[in-house]
C-alpha positions as CSV (number, residue, x, y, z in Angstrom):
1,X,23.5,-21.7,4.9
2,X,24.4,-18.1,4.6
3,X,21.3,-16.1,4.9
4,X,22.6,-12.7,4.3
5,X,21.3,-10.2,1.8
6,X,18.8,-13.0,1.0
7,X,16.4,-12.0,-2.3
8,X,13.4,-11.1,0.1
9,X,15.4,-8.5,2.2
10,X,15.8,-6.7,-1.5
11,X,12.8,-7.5,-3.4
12,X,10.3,-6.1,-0.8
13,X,8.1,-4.1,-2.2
14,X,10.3,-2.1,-5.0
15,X,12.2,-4.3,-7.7
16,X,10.2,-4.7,-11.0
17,X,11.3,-5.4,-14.5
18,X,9.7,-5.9,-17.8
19,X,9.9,-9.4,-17.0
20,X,8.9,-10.1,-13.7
21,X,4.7,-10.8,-14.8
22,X,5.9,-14.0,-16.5
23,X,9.6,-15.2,-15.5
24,X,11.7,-14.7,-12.3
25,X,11.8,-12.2,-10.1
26,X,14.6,-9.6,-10.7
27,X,17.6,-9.2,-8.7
28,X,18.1,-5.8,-7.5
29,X,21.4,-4.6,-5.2
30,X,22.5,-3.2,-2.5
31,X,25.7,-1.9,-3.1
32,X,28.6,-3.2,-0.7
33,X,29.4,0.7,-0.5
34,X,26.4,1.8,0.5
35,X,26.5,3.9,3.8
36,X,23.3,2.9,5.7
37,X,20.7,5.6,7.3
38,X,20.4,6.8,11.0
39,X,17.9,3.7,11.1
40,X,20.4,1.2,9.6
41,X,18.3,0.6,6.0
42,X,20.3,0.6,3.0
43,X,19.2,2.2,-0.3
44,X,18.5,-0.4,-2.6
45,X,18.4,0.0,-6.6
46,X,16.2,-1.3,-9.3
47,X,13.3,0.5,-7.9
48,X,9.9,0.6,-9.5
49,X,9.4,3.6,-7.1
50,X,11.5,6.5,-6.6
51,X,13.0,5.9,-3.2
52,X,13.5,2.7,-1.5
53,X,15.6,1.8,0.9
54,X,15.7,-2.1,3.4
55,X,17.8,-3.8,5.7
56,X,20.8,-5.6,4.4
57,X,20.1,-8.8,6.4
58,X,16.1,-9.5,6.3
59,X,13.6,-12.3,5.7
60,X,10.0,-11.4,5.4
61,X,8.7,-14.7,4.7
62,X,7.5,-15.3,8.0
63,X,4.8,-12.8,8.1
64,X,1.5,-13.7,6.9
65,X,-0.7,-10.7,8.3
66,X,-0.1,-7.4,8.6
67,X,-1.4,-4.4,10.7
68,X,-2.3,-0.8,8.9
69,X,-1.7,2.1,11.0
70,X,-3.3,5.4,10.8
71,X,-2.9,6.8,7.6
72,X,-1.4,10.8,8.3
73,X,-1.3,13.5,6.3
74,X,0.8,16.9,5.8
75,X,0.5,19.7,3.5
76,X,3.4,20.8,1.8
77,X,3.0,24.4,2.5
78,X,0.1,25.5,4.7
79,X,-3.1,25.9,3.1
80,X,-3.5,29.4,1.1
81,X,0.2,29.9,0.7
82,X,2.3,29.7,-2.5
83,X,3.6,26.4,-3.5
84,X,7.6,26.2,-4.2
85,X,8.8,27.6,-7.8
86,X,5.0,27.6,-9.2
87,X,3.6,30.4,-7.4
88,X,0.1,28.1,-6.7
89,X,-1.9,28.4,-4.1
90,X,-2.7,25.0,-2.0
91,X,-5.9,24.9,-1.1
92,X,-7.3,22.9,1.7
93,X,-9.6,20.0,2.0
94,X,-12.1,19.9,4.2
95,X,-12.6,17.4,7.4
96,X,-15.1,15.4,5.2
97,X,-12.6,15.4,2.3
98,X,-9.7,14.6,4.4
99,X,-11.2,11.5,5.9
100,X,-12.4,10.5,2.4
101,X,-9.1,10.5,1.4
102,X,-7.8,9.1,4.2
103,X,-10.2,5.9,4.1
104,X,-9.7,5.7,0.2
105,X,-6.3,5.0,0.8
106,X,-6.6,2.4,3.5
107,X,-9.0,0.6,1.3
108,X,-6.8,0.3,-1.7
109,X,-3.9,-1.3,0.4
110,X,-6.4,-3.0,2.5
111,X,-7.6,-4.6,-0.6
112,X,-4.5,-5.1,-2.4
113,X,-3.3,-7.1,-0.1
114,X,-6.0,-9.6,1.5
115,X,-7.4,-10.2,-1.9
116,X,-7.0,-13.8,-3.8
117,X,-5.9,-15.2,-0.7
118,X,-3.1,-12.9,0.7
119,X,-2.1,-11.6,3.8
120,X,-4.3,-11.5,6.6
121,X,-5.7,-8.2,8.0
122,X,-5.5,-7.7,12.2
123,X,-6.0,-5.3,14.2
124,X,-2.9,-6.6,17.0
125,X,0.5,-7.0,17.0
126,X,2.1,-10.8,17.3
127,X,5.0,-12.8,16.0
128,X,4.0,-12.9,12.4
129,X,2.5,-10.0,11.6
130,X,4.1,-6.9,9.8
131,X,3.3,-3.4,10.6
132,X,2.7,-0.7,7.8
133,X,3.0,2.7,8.7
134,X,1.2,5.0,5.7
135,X,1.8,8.6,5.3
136,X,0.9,10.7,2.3
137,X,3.2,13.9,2.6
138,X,4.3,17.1,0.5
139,X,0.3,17.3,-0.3
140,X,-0.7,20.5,-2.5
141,X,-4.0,20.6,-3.9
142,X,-4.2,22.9,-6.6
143,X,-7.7,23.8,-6.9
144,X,-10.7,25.1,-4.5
145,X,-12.5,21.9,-4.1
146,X,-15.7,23.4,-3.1
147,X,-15.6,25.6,-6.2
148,X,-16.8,22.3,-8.1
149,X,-19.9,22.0,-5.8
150,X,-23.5,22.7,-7.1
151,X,-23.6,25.0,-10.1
152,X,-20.0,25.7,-9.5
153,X,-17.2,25.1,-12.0
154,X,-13.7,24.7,-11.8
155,X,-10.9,23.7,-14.5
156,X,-7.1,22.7,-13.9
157,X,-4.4,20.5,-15.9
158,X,-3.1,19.4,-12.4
159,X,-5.4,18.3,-9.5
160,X,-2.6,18.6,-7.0
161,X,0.4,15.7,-5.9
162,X,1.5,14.0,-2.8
163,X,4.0,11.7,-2.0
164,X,3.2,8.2,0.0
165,X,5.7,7.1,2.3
166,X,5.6,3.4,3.9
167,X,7.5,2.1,6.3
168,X,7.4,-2.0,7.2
169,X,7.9,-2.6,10.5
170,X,8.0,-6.2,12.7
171,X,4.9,-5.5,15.3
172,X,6.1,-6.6,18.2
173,X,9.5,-5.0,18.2
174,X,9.3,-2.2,15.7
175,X,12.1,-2.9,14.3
176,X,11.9,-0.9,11.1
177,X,12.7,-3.5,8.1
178,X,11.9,-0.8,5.2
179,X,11.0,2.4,3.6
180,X,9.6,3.0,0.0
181,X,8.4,6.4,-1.4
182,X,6.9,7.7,-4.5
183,X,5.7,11.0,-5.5
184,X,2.6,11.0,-8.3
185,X,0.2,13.5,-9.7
186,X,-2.5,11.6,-9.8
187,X,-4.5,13.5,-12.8
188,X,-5.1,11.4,-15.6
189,X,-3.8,13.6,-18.0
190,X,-2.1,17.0,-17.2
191,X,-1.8,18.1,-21.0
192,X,-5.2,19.0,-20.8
193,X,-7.2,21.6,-18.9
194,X,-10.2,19.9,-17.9
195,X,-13.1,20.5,-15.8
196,X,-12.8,19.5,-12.0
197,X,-15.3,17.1,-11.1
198,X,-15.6,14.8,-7.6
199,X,-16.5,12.0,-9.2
200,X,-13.5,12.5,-11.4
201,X,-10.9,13.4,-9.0
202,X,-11.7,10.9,-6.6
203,X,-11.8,8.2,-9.9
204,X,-8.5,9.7,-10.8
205,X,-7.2,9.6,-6.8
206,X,-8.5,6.2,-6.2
207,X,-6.7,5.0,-9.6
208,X,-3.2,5.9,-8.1
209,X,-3.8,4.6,-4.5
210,X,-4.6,1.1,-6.1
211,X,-1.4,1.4,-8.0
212,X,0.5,2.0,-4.8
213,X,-1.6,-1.5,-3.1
214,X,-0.6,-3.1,-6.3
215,X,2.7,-2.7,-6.6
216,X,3.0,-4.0,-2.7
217,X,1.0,-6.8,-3.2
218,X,3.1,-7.6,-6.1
219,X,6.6,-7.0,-4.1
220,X,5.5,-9.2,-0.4
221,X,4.1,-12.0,-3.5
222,X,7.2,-12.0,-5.2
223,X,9.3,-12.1,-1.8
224,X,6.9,-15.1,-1.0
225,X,7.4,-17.0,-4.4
226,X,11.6,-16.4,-3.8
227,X,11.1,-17.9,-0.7
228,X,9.5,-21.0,-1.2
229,X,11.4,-21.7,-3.7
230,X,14.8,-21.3,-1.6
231,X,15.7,-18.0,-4.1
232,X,18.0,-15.6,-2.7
233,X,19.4,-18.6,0.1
């Protein structure tokens, strides 16, 4: 039985249609013209995020726990110089405020993905166990976040953006197996100036991250589902 471009290699993590809560899971593609990258992943279409890309040949059904690496971050420009085009200054976070974010992160896909019975969480490699390597790049933060301590007050229609970047990887090899990205403001609503708050930004920060889990969980699920059923095969 031909096991090339089965539906888990294409499904991981990215496809999503309007149907996919209640019927099958869609079929994206790979297109047999596709060049591959340096790494040999292919860019695959259908994408509920804006950049994906997998192997053309790959099963993920055999791994049922996963390893999180450490989660790394990178400014777009340094903090205190002008952003690209908008002339806006990206301020920086502080240690305290970086680990925050850091750990808010790993929690969301943490959670996302051991809940209900999912994939187990270790802290080694072994022969069933996928890697996940996190980074949150491109960051600008677009206002002064200790301006919004005490008495102080700060407004903005745009908190800032980043982009997430995952890689799946098998653990023992490394063999890299795929790449999504997506690039989000996370504010709830940028037609608005509204006052910065903590409580609000990290509400609002905290919102997008557990989209990101989400739509992970939902992808290694649906590769799962194909795969007992013999889809894709």
């Amino acid at each position: 039985m031909s096991r090339t471009l089965r539906l888990p290699a294409l499904l991981v993590l990215v496809s999503l249609s309007a149907a996919c809560a209640t019927g099958p899971a869609p079929t994206p593609s790979i297109s047999p013209t596709a060049e591959p990258s340096l790494d040999g992943l292919y860019p695959v279409d259908n994408s509920v995020l804006q950049f994906a890309e997998a192997k053309r040949e790959l099963d993920l059904s055999g791994y049922e726990a996963f390893i999180l690496g450490p989660v790394e971050v990178a400014y777009q420009k340094e903090p205190g110089a002008r952003t690209p085009m908008s002339g806006e200054s990206n301020f920086a976070l502080d240690e305290r405020q970086m680990t925050t974010l850091k750990e808010v992160f790993r929690e969301e896909i943490e959670r996302a993905l051991t809940e209900d019975d999912g994939y187990e969480l270790v802290t080694e490699s072994g022969p069933r166990v996928l890697r996940i390597d996190a980074y949150l790049i491109d960051l600008i933060v677009r206002f002064d976040a200790n301006a919004t301590v005490g008495r102080n007050r700060a407004f903005a229609n745009s908190y800032g953006e980043v982009t997430m970047i995952l890689e799946l990887r098998d653990s023992q090899s490394g063999e890299i197996l795929a790449r999504v990205a997506d690039r989000r403001d996370p504010t709830r609503n940028t037609n608005e100036v509204v006052e910065v708050r903590q409580t609000f930004v990290r509400s609002d920060v905290t919102r997008m991250f557990r989209h990101w889990g989400t739509t992970l969980r939902e992808r290694l699920d649906a590769v799962r589902a194909a795969d007992l059923s013999g889809g894709g095969s």
